[in-house]
C-alpha positions as CSV (number, residue, x, y, z in Angstrom):
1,X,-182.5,3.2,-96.7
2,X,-179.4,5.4,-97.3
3,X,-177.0,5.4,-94.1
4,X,-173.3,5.1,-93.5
5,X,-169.9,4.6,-95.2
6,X,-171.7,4.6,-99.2
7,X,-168.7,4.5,-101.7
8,X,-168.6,6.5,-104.8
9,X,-167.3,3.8,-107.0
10,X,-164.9,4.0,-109.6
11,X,-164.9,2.6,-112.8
12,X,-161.9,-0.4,-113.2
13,X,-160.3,0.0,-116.2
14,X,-158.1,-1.6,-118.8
15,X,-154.4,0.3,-119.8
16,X,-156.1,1.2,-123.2
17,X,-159.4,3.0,-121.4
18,X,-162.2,0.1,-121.7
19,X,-164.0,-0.9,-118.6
20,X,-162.4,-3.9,-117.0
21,X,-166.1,-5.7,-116.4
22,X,-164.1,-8.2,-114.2
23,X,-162.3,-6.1,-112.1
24,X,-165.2,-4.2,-111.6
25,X,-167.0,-7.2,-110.3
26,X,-164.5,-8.3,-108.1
27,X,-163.9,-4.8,-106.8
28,X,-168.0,-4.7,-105.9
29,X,-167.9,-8.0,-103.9
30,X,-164.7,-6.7,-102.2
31,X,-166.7,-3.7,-101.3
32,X,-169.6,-5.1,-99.8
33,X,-167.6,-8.2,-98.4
34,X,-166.0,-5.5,-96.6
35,X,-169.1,-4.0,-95.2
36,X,-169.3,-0.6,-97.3
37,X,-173.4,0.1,-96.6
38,X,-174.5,1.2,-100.4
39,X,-173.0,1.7,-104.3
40,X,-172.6,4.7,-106.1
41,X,-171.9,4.2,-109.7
42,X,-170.7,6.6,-112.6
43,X,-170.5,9.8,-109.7
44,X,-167.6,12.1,-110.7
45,X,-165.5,9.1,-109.1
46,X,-166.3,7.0,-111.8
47,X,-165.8,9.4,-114.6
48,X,-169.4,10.3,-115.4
49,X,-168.2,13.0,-118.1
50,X,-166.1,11.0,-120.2
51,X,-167.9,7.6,-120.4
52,X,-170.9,7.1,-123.6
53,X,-174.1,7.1,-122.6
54,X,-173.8,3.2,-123.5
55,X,-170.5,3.0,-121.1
56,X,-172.9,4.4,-118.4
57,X,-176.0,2.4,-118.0
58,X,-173.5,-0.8,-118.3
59,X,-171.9,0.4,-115.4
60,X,-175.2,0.8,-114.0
61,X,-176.5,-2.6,-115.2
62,X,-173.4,-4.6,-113.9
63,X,-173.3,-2.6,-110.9
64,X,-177.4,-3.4,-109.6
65,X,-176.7,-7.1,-110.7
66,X,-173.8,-7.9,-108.6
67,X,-174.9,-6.2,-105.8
68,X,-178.0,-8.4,-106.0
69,X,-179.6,-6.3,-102.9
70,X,-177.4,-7.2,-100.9
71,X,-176.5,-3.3,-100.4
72,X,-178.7,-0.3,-102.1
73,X,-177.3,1.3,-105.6
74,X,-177.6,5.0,-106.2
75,X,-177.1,5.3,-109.6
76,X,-175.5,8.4,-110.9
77,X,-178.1,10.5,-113.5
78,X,-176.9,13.8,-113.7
79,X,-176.5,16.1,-116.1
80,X,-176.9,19.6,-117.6
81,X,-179.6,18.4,-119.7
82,X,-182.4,17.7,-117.8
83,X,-184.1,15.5,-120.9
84,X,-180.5,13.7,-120.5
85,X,-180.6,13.0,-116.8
86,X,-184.1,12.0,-117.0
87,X,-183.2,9.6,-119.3
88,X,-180.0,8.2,-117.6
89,X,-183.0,8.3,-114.3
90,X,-185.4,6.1,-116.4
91,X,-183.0,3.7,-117.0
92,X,-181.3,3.1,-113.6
93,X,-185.0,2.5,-112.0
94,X,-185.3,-0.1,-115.4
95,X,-183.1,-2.2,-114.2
96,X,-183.3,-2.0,-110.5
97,X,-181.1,0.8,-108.8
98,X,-182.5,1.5,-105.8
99,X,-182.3,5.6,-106.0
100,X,-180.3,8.0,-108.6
101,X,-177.8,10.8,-107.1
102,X,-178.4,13.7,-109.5
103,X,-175.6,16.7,-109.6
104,X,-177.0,20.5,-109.4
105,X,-176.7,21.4,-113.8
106,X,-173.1,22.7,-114.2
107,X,-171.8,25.1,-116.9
108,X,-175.5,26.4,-117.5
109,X,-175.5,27.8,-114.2
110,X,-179.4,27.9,-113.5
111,X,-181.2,30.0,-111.3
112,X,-182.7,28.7,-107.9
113,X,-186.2,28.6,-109.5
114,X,-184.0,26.4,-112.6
115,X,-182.9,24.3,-110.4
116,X,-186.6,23.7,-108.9
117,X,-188.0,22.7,-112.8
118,X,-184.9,20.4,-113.4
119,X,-185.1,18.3,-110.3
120,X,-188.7,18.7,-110.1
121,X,-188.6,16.9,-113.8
122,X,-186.5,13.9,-112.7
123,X,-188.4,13.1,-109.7
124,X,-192.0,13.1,-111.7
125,X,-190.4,10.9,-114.1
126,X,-189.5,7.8,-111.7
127,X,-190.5,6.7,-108.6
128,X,-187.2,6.0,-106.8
129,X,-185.8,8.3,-104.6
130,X,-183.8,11.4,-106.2
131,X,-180.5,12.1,-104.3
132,X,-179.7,15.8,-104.6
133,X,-175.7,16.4,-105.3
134,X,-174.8,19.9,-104.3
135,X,-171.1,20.4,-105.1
136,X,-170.5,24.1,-106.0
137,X,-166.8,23.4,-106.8
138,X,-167.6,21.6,-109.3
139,X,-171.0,22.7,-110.9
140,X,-170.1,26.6,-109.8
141,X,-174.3,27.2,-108.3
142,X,-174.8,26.0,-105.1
143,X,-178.3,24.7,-104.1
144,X,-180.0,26.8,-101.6
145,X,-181.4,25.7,-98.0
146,X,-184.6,27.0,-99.2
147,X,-184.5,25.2,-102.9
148,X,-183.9,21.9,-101.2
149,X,-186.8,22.8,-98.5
150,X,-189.2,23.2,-101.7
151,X,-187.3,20.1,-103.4
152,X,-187.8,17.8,-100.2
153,X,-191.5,18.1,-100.5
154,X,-191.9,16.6,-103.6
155,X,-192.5,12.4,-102.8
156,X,-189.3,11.0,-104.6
157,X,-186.4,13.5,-103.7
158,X,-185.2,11.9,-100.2
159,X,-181.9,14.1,-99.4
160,X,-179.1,15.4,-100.9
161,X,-175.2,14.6,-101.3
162,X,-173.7,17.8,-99.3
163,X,-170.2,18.6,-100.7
164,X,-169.7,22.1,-99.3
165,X,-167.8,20.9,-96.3
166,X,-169.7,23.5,-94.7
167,X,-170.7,22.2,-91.2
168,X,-173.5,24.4,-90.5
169,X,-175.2,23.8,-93.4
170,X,-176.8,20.6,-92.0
171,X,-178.2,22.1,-89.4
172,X,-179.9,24.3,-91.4
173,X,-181.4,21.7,-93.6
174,X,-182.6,19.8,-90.5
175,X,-184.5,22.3,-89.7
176,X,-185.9,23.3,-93.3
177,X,-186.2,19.7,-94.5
178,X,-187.1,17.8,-91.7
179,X,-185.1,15.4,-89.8
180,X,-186.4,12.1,-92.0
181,X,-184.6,14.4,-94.8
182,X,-181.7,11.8,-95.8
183,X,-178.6,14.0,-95.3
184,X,-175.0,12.3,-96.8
185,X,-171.6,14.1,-96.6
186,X,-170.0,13.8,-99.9
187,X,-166.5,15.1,-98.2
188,X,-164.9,12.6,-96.1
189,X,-163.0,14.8,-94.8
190,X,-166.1,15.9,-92.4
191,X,-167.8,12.8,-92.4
192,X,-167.7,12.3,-88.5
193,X,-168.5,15.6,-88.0
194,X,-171.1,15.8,-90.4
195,X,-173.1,12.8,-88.7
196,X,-172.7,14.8,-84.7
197,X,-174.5,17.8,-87.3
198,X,-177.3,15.6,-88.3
199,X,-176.2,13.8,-91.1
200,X,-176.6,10.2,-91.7
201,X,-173.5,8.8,-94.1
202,X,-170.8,9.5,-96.0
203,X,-170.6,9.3,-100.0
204,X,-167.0,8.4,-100.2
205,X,-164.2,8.3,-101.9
206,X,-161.6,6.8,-99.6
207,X,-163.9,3.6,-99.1
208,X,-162.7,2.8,-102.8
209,X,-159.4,1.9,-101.3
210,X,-160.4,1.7,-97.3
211,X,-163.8,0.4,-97.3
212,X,-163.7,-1.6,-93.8
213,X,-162.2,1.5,-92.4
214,X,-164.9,3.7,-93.6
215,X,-167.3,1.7,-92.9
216,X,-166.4,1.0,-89.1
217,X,-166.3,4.9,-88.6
218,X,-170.4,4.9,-89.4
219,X,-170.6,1.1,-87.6
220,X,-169.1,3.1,-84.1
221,X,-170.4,5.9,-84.3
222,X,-174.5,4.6,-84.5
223,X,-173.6,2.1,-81.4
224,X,-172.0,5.3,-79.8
225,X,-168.5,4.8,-79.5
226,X,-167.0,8.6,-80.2
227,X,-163.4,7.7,-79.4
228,X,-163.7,4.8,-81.5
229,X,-164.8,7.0,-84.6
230,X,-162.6,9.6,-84.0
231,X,-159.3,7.1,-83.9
232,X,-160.5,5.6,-87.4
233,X,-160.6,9.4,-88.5
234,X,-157.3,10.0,-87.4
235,X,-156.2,6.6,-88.9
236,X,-158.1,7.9,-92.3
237,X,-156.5,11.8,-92.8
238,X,-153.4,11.2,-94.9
239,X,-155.4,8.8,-96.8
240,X,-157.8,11.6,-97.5
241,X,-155.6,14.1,-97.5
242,X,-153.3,12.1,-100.5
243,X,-157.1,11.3,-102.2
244,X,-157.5,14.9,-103.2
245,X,-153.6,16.1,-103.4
246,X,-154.8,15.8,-107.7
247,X,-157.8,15.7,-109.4
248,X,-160.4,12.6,-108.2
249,X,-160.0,9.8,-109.2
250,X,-156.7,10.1,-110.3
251,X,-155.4,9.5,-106.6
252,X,-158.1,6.7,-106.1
253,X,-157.4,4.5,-109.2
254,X,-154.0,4.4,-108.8
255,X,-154.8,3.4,-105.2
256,X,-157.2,0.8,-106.2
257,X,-154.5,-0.4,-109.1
258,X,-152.1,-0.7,-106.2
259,X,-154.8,-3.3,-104.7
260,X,-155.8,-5.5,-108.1
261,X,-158.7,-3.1,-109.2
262,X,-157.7,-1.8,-112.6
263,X,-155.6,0.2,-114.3
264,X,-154.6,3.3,-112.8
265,X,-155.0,5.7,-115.5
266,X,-158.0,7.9,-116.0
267,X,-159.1,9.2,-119.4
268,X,-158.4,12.5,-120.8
269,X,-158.7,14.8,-119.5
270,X,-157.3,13.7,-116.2
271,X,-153.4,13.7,-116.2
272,X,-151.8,10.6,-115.1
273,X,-151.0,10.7,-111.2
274,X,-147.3,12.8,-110.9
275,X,-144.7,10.5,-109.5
276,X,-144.9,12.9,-106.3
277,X,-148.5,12.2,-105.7
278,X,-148.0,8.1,-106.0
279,X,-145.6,8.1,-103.5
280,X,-147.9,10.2,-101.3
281,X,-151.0,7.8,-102.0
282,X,-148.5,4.6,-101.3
283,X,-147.1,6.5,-97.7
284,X,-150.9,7.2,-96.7
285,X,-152.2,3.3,-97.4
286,X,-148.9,2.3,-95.5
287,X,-150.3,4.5,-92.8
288,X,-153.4,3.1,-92.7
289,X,-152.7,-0.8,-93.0
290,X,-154.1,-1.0,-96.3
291,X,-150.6,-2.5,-97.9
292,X,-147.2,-3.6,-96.4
């Protein structure tokens, strides 16, 4: 079900912080007018940790209904409280999401046997699949190849988001999880070469701002045109490069405010983008034909 260019969304904003629900519908339809394979809601790329539980599901809600199944939904539900993310789990099956993309519990920093009671929690509590989000940079623990070879045998966790940018670490979890184990970068800077390692998409954030692109990296590379990938790779670095020269999504809502999608201010904590980093961002979508 998962596969390809899958684009963690952001959340389109008004100058004074409310969710622009318009732009936010017109930035979906772009999306999948565009041929981006599958949604990813209220990630880290659409400011999970400072939107109200409220804020979230609607995102969530909106989200599921304009996609219409016309392209799945992973919902983000993660959190440091399990009772919290199998809440935030509950209600993205309620209203339709096709799976939920839970992130490893950060701050608590819970043993490898914690992290086996929290997922194993979600996953008995719904009966979509549960994306595991391993991203140590962020959450500080990093999810063993072991943990997910126990996690991967429960019925509703179906692979994990690998943010590591560590290319060997597919392999491994081919080989521990099974190759029907749904493997997706969450680094686009090694998303080619994290599909020749096994893995089968991307969760990205450059497809906020480049979701064609993206998505015609995955669309080449399954009908097995390698030099076509790797010349929409090349075409794609400074625009990944300039998404991560600050904070995501900083870099990516500017970006997308550049295109019509919202405001391009995040909310506190994120800093606005620094003037050097705009003109970075606007160099890199010149590169890439995304504006004049």
């Amino acid at each position: 079900m998962f596969h390809g260019s899958l684009v963690a969304t952001i959340t389109p904003m008004h100058d004074d912080g409310s969710i622009d629900e318009a732009a936010l519908e017109r930035f979906i339809e772009w999306q999948i007018a565009e041929g981006t394979h599958g949604l990813v809601p209220v990630g880290t790329t659409g400011e999970s940790p400072t939107l109200s539980h409220e804020e979230h599901k609607r995102v969530v809600e909106l989200t599921v209904r304009i996609a219409a199944k016309r392209v799945p939904v992973i919902a983000g539900a993660g959190s440091n409280a399990t009772a919290e993310a199998v809440e935030l789990a509950r209600h993205a099956q309620s209203v339709g999401a096709d799976g939920v993309l839970v992130v490893t519990p950060y701050y608590n920093k819970p043993t490898q046997d914690g992290l086996i009671l929290h997922y194993t929690a979600i996953a008995d509590a719904i009966d979509i699949p549960v994306i595991i989000y391993n991203i140590p940079s962020r959450s500080v623990i990093d999810m063993s190849v072991a943990t997910m070879a126990t996690l991967a045998q429960h019925r509703n966790i179906a692979g994990v988001k690998d943010a590591t940018a560590n290319l060997t670490r597919p392999l491994h979890t081919t080989a521990a999880c099974g190759p029907d184990f749904c493997q997706l970068s969450g680094e686009d800077h090694t998303a080619l070469a994290f599909l020749a390692a096994g893995g089968h998409g991307c969760i990205s954030v450059s497809a906020n701002i480049a979701p064609r692109l993206c998505a015609e990296l995955h669309n080449s590379w399954q009908r097995g045109d390698l030099a076509g990938a790797m010349a929409i790779q090349a075409r794609l670095l400074p625009l990944h490069d300039a998404m991560f020269a600050e904070t995501n999504p900083a870099p990516a809502k500017y970006a997308a405010s550049l295109l019509g999608y919202g405001a391009a201010r995040c909310r506190l904590p994120l800093a606005p983008l620094s003037d050097a980093a705009r003109e970075r961002m606007h160099r890199a979508m010149v590169s890439a034909g995304l504006i004049n």
